[in-house]
FIKOLZA-1660 file (N, C-alpha, C; in steps of 0.1 Angstrom, whole numbers, plus 5000, padded with zeros to 4 digits):
% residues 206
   i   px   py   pz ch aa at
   1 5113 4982 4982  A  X  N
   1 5109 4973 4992  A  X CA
   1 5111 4959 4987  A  X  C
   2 5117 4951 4995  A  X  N
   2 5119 4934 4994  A  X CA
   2 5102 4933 4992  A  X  C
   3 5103 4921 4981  A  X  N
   3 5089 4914 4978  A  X CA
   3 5088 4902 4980  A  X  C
   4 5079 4896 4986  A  X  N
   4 5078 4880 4994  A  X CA
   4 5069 4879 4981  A  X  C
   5 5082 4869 4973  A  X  N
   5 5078 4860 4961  A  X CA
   5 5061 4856 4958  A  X  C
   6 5055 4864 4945  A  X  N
   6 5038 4861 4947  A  X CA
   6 5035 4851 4942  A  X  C
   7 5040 4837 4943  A  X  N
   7 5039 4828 4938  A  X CA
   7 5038 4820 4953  A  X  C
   8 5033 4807 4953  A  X  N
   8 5034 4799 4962  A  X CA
   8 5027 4805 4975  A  X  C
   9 5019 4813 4974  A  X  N
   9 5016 4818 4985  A  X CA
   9 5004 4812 4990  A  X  C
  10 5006 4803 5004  A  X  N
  10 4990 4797 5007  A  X CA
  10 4987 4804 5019  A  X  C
  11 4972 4808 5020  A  X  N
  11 4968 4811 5035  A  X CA
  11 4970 4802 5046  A  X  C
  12 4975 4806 5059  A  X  N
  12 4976 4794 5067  A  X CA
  12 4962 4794 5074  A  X  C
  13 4956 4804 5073  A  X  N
  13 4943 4808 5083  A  X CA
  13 4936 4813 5073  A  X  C
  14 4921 4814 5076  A  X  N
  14 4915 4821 5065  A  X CA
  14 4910 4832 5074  A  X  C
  15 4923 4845 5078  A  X  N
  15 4922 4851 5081  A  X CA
  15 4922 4869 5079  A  X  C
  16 4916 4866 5063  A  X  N
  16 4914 4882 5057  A  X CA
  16 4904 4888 5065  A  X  C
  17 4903 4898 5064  A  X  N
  17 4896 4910 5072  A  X CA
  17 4898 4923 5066  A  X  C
  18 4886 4930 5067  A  X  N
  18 4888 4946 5062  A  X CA
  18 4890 4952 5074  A  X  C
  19 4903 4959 5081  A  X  N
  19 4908 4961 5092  A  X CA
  19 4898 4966 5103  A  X  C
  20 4888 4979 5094  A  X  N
  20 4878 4985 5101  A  X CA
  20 4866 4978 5106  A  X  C
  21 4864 4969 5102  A  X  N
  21 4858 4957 5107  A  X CA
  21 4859 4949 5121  A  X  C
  22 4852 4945 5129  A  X  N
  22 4855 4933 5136  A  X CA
  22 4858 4923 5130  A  X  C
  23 4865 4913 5140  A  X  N
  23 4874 4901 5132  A  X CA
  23 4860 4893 5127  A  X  C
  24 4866 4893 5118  A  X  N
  24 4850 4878 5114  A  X CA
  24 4860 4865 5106  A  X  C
  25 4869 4863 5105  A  X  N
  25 4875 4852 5098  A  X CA
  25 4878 4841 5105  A  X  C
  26 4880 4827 5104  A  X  N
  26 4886 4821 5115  A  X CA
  26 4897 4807 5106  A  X  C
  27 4897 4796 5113  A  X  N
  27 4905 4788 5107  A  X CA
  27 4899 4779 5100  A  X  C
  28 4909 4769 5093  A  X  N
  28 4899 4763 5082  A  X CA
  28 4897 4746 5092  A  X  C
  29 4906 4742 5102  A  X  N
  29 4906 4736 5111  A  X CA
  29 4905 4732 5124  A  X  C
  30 4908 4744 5127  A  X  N
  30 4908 4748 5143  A  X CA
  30 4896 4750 5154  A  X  C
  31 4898 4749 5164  A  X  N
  31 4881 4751 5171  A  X CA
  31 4880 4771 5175  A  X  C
  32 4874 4768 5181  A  X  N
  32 4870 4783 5186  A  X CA
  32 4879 4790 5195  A  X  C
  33 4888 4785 5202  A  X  N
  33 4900 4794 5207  A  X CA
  33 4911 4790 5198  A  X  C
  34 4914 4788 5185  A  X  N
  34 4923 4789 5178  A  X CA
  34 4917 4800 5170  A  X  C
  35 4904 4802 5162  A  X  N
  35 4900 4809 5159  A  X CA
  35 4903 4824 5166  A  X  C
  36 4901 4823 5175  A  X  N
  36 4899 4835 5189  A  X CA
  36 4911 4840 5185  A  X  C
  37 4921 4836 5189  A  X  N
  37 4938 4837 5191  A  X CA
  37 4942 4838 5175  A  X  C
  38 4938 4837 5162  A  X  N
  38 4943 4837 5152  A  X CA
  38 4938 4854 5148  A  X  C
  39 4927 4858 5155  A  X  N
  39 4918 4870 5149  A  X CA
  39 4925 4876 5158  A  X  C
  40 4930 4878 5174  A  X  N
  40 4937 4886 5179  A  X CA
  40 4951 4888 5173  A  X  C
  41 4957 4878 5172  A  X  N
  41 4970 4885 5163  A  X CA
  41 4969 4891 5152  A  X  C
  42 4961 4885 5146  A  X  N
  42 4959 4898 5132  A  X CA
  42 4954 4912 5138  A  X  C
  43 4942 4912 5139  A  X  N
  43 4943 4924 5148  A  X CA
  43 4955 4932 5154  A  X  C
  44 4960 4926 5162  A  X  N
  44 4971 4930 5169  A  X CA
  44 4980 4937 5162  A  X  C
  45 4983 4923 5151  A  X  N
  45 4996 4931 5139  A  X CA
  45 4994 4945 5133  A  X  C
  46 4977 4944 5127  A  X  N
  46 4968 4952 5119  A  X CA
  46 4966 4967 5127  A  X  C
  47 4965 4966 5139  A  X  N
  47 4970 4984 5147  A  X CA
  47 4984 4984 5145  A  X  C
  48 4995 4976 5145  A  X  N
  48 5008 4983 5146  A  X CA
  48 5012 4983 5133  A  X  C
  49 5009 4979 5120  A  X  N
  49 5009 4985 5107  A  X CA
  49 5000 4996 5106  A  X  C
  50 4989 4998 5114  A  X  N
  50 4984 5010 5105  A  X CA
  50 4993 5021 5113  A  X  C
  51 4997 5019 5122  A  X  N
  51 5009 5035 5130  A  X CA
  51 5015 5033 5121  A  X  C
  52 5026 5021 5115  A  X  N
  52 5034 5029 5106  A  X CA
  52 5032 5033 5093  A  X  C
  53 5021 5030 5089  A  X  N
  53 5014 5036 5080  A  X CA
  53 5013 5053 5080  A  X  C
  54 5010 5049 5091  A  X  N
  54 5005 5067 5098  A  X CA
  54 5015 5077 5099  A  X  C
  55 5029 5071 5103  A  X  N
  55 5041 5078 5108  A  X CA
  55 5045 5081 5090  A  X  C
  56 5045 5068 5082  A  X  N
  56 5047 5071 5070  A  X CA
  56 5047 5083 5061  A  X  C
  57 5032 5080 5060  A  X  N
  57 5023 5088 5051  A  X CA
  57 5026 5102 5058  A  X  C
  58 5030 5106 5073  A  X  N
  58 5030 5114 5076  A  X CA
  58 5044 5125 5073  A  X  C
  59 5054 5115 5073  A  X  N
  59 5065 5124 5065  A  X CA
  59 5064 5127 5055  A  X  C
  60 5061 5110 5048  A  X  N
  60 5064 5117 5033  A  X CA
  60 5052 5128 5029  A  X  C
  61 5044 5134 5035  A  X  N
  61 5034 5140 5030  A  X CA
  61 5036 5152 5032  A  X  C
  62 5046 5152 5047  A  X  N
  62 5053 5164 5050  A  X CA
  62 5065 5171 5036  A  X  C
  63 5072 5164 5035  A  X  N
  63 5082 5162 5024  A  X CA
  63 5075 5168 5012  A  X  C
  64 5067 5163 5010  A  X  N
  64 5059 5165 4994  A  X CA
  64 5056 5178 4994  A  X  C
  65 5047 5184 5004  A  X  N
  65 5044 5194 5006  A  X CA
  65 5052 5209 5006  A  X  C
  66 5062 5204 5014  A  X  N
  66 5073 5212 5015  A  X CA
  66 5082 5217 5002  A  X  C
  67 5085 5207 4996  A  X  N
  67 5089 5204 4982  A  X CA
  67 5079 5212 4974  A  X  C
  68 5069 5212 4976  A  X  N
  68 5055 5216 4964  A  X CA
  68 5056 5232 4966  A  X  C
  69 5057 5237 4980  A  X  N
  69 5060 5247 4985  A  X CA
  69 5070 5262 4981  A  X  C
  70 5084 5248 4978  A  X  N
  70 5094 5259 4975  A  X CA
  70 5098 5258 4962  A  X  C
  71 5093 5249 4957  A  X  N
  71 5095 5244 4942  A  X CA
  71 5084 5242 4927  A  X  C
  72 5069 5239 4934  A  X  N
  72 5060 5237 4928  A  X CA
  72 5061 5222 4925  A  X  C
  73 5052 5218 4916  A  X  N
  73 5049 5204 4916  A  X CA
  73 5065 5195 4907  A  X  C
  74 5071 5205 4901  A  X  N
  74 5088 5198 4898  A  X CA
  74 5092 5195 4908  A  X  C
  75 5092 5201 4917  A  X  N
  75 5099 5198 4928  A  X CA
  75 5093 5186 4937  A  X  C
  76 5080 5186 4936  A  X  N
  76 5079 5172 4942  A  X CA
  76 5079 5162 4939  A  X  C
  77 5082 5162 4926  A  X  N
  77 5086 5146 4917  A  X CA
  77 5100 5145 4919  A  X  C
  78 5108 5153 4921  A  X  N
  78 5121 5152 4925  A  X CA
  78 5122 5147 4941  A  X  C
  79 5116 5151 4948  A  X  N
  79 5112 5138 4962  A  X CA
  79 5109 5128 4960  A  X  C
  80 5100 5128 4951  A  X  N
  80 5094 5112 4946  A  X CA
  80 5104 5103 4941  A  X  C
  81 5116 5110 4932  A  X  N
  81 5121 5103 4926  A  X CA
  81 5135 5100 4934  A  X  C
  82 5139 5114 4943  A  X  N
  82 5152 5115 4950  A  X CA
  82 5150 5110 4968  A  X  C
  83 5139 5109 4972  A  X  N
  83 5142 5110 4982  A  X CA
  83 5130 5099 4992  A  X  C
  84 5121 5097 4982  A  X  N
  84 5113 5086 4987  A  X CA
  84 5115 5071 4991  A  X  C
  85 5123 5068 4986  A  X  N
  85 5129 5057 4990  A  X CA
  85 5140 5058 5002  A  X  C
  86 5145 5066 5002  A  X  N
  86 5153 5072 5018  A  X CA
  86 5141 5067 5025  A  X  C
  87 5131 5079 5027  A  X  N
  87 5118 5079 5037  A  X CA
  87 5117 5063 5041  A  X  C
  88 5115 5058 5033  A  X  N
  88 5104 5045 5033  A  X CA
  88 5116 5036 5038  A  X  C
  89 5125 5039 5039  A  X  N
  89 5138 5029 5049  A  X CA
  89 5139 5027 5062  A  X  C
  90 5135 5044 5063  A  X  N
  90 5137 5047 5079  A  X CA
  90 5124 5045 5084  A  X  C
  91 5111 5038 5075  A  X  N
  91 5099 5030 5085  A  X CA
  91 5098 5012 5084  A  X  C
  92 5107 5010 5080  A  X  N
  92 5117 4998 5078  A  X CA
  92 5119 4992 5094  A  X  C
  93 5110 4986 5103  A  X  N
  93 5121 4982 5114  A  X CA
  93 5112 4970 5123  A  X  C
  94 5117 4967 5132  A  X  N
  94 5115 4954 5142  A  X CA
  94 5105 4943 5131  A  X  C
  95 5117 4943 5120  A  X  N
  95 5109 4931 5109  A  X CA
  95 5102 4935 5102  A  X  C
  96 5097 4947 5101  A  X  N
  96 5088 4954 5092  A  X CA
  96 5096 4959 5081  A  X  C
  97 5089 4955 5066  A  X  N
  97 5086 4959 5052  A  X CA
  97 5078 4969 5051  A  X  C
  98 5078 4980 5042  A  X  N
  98 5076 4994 5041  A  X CA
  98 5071 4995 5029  A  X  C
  99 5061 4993 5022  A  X  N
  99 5068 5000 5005  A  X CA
  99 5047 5008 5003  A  X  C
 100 5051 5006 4996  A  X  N
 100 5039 5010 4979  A  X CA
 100 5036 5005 4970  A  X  C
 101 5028 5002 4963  A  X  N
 101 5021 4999 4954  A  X CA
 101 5011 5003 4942  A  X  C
 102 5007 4997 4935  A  X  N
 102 4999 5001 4925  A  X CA
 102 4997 4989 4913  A  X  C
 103 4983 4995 4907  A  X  N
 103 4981 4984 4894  A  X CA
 103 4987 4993 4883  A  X  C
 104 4987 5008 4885  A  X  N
 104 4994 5016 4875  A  X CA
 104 5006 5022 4876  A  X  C
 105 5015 5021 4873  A  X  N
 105 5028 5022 4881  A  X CA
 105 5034 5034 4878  A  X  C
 106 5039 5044 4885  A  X  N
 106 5050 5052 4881  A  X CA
 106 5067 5046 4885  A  X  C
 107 5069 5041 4896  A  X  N
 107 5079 5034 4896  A  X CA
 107 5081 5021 4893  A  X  C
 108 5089 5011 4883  A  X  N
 108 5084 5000 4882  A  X CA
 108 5088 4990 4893  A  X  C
 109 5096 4997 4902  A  X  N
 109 5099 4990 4915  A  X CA
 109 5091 4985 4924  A  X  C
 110 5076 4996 4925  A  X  N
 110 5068 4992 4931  A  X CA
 110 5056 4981 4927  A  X  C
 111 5060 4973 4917  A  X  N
 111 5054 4967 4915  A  X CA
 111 5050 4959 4920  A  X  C
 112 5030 4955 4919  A  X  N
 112 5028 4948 4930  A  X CA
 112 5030 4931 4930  A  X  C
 113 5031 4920 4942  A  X  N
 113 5032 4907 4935  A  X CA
 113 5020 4905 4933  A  X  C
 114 5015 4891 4936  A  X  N
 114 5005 4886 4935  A  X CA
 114 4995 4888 4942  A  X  C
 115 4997 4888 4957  A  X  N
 115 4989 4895 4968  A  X CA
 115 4987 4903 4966  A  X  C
 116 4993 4910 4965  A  X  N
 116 4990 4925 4965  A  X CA
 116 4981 4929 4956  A  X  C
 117 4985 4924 4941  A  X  N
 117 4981 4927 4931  A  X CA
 117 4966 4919 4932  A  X  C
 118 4960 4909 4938  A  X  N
 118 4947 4908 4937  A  X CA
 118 4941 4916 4951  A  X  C
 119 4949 4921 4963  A  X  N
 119 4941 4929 4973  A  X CA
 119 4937 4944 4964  A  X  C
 120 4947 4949 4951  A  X  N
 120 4944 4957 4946  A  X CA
 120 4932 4959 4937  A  X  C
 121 4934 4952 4936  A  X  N
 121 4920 4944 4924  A  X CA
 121 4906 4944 4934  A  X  C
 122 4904 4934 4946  A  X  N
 122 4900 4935 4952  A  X CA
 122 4890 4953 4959  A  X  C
 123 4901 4959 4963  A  X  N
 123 4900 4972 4965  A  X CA
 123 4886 4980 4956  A  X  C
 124 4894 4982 4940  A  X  N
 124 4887 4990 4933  A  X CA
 124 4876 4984 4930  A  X  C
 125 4868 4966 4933  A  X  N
 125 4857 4963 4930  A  X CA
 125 4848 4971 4940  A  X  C
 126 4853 4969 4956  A  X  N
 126 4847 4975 4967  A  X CA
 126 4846 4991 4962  A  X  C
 127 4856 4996 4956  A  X  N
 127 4851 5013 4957  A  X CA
 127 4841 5013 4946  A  X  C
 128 4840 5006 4936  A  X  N
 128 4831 5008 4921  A  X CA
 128 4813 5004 4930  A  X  C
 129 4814 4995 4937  A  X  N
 129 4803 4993 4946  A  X CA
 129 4800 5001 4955  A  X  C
 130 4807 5013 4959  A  X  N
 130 4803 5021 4965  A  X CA
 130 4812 5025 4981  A  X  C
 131 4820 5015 4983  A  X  N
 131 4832 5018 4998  A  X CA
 131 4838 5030 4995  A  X  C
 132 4841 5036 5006  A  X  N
 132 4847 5045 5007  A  X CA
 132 4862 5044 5008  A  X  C
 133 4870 5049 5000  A  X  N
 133 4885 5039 5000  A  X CA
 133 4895 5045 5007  A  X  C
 134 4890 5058 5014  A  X  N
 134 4897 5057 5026  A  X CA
 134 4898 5051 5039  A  X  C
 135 4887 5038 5038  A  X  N
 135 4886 5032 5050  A  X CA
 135 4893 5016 5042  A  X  C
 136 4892 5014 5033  A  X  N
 136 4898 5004 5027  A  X CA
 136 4914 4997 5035  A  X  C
 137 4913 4985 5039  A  X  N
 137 4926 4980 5041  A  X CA
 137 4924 4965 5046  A  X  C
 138 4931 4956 5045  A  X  N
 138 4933 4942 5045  A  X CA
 138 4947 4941 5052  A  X  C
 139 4944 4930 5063  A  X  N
 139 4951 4921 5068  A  X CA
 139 4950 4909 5066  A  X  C
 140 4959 4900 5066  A  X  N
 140 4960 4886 5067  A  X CA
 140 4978 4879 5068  A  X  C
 141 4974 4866 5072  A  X  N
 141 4987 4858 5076  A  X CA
 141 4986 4849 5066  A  X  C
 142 4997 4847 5059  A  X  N
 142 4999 4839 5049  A  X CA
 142 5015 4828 5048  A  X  C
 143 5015 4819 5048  A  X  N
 143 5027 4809 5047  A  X CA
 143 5035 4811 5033  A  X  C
 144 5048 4811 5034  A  X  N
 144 5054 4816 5027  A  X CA
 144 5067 4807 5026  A  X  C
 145 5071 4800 5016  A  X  N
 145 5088 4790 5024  A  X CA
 145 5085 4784 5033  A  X  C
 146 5073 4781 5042  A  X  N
 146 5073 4773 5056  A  X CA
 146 5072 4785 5066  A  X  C
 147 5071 4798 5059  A  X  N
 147 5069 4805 5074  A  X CA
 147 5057 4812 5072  A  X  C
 148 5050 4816 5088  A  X  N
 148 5040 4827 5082  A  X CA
 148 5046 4839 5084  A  X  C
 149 5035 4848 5072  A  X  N
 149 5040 4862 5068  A  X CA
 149 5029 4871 5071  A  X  C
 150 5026 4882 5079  A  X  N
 150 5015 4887 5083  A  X CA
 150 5020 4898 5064  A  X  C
 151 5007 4901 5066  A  X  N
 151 5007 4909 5051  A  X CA
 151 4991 4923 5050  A  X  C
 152 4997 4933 5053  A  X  N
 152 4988 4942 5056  A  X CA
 152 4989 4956 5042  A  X  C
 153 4976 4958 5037  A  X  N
 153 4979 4971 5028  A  X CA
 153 4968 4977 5033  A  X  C
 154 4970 4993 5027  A  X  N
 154 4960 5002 5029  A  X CA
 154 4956 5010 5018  A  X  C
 155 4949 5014 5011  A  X  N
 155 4942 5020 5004  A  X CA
 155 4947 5034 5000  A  X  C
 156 4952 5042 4993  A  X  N
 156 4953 5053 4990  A  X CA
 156 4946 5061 4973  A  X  C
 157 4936 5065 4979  A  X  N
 157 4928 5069 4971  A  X CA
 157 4937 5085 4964  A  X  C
 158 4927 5086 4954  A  X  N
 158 4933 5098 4943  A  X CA
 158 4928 5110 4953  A  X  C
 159 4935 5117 4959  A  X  N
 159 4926 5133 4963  A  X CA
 159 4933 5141 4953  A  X  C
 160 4927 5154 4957  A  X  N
 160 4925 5165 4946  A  X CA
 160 4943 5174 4946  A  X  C
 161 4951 5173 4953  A  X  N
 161 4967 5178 4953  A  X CA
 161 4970 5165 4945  A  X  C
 162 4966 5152 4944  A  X  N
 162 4972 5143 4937  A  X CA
 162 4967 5143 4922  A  X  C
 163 4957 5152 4917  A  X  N
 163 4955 5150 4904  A  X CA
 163 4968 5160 4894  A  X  C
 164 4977 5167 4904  A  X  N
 164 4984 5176 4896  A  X CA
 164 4994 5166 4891  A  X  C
 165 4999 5160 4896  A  X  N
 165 5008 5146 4887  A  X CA
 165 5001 5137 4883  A  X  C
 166 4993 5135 4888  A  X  N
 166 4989 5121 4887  A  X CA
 166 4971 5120 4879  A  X  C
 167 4966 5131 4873  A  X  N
 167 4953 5135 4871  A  X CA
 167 4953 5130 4853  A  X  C
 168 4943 5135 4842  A  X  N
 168 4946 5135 4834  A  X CA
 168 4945 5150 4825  A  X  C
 169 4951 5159 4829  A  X  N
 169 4952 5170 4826  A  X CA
 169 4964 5176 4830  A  X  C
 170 4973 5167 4831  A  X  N
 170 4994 5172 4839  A  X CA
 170 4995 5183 4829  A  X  C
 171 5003 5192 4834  A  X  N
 171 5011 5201 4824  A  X CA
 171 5019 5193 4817  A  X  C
 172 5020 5196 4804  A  X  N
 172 5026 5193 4796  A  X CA
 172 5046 5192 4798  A  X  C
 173 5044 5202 4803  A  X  N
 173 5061 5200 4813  A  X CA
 173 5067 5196 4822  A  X  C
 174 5054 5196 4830  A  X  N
 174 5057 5186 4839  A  X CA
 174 5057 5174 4838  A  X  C
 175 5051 5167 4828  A  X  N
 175 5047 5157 4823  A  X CA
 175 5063 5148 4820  A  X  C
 176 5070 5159 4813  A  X  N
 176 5081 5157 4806  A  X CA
 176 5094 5153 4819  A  X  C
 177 5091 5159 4831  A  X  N
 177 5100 5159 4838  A  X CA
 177 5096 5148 4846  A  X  C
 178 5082 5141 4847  A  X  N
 178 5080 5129 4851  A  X CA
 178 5085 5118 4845  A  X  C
 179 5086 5119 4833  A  X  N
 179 5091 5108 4821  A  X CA
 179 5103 5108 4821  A  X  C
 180 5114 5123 4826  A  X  N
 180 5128 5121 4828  A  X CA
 180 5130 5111 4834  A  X  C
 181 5121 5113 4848  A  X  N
 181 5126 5101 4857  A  X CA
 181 5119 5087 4856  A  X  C
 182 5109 5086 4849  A  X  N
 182 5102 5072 4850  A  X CA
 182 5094 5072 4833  A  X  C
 183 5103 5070 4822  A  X  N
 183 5101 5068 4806  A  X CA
 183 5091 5060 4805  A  X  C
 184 5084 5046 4813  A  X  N
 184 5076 5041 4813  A  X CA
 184 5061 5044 4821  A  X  C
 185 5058 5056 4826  A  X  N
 185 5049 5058 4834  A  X CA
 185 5039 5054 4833  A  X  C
 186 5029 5051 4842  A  X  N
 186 5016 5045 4833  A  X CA
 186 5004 5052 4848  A  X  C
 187 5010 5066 4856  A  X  N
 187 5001 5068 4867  A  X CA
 187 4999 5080 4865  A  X  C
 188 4991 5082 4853  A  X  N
 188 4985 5097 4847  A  X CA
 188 4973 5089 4846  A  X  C
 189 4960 5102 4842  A  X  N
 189 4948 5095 4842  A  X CA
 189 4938 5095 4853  A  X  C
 190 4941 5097 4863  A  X  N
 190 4939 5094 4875  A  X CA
 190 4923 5103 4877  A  X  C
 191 4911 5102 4886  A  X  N
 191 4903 5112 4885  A  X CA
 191 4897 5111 4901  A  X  C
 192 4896 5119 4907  A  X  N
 192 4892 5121 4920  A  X CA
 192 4885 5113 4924  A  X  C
 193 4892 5108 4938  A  X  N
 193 4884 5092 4941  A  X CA
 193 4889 5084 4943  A  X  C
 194 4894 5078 4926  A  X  N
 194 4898 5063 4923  A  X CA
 194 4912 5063 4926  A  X  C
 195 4906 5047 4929  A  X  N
 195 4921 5038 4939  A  X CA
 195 4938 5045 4931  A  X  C
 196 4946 5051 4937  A  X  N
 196 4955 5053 4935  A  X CA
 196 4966 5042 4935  A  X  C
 197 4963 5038 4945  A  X  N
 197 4975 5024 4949  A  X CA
 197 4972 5025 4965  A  X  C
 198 4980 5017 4970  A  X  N
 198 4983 5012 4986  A  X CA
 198 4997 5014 4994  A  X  C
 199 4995 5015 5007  A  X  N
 199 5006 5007 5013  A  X CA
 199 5006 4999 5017  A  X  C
 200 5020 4990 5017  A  X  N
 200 5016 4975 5017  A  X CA
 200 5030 4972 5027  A  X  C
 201 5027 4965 5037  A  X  N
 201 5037 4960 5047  A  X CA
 201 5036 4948 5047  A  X  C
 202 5050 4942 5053  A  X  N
 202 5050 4927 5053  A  X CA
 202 5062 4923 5069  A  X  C
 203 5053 4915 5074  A  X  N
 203 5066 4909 5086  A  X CA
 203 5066 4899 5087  A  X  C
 204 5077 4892 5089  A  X  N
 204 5079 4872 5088  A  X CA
 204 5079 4876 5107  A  X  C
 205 5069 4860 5109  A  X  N
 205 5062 4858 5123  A  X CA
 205 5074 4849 5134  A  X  C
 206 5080 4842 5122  A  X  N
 206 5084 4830 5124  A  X CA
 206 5099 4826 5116  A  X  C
% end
């Protein structure tokens, strides 16, 4: 996934939101129908990332599955490593950025920037307090170069099929065939629950 530089990034609106929420944010200048109009577009943007979120998570999970199916858990690191990034192209469209995330990385591609990396931060304070981090997710519009950038992630918490890679008890062999593909891993450890990483979309408005 293209990454909108995490440097320089100013809010144009002070319009974060936890998606599940009614809009509560507004502007830092504006009256009350700028406010109005700035919470409806986020909103707005915030249901048509979470479908492609939805359509996403929904193949690749199909993929994974299927792979785990005819191959066992080797085989779905080999989707991860061979074929995930295919996936995440073809939800790639009308301006829309696609990717993934994490503070612990298995691919270092996915590394998050700055946004991201404090919405992630963010995240795991809310689940250590007690949120449920499958409802977890953040929108907001942010200026970027002069333009605004709607900027939306979602939460993907550790479930119990994800502790077989990603747990701290991997087979030892499989371990080895994770490290074929990614020498630097750092997304073992993992324990039922805790924040796994996100998906994180991005579309320039303007």
């Amino acid at each position: 996934m293209k990454r909108i530089a995490g440097t320089g990034l100013l809010t144009a609106a002070a319009l974060a939101l936890m998606v599940a929420l009614p809009a509560q944010a507004g502007s830092h200048g504006g009256g009350k129908a700028m406010k109005a109009g700035a919470d409806a577009e986020v909103q707005q943007l915030a249901t048509e990332a979470k479908q492609i979120v939805k359509g996403f998570f929904t193949e690749l999970k199909g993929t994974l599955v299927g792979a785990m199916k005819k191959d066992g858990p080797a085989g779905a690191v080999d989707v991860c490593a061979k074929k995930a990034h295919e996936i995440t192209l073809r939800h790639n469209r009308d301006g829309w950025e696609v990717g993934r995330t994490a503070l612990k990385l298995r691919n270092p591609n996915n590394a998050p920037d700055a946004w991201e990396k404090a919405v992630l931060e963010e995240f795991e304070q809310k689940i250590a307090a007690g949120a449920d981090p499958k409802k977890l997710a953040k929108a907001e519009i942010v200026e970027q170069d002069g333009r605004k950038v709607f900027r939306f992630m979602k939460a993907i918490p550790t479930g119990k099929p994800c502790l077989t890679c990603h747990g701290d008890k991997v087979d030892p062999a499989l371990l080895q065939k994770i490290r074929s593909y990614y020498p630097d891993d750092q997304a073992t450890g993992f324990t039922l629950g805790q924040l796994r990483g996100a998906f994180t979309l991005s579309k320039p408005l303007n």
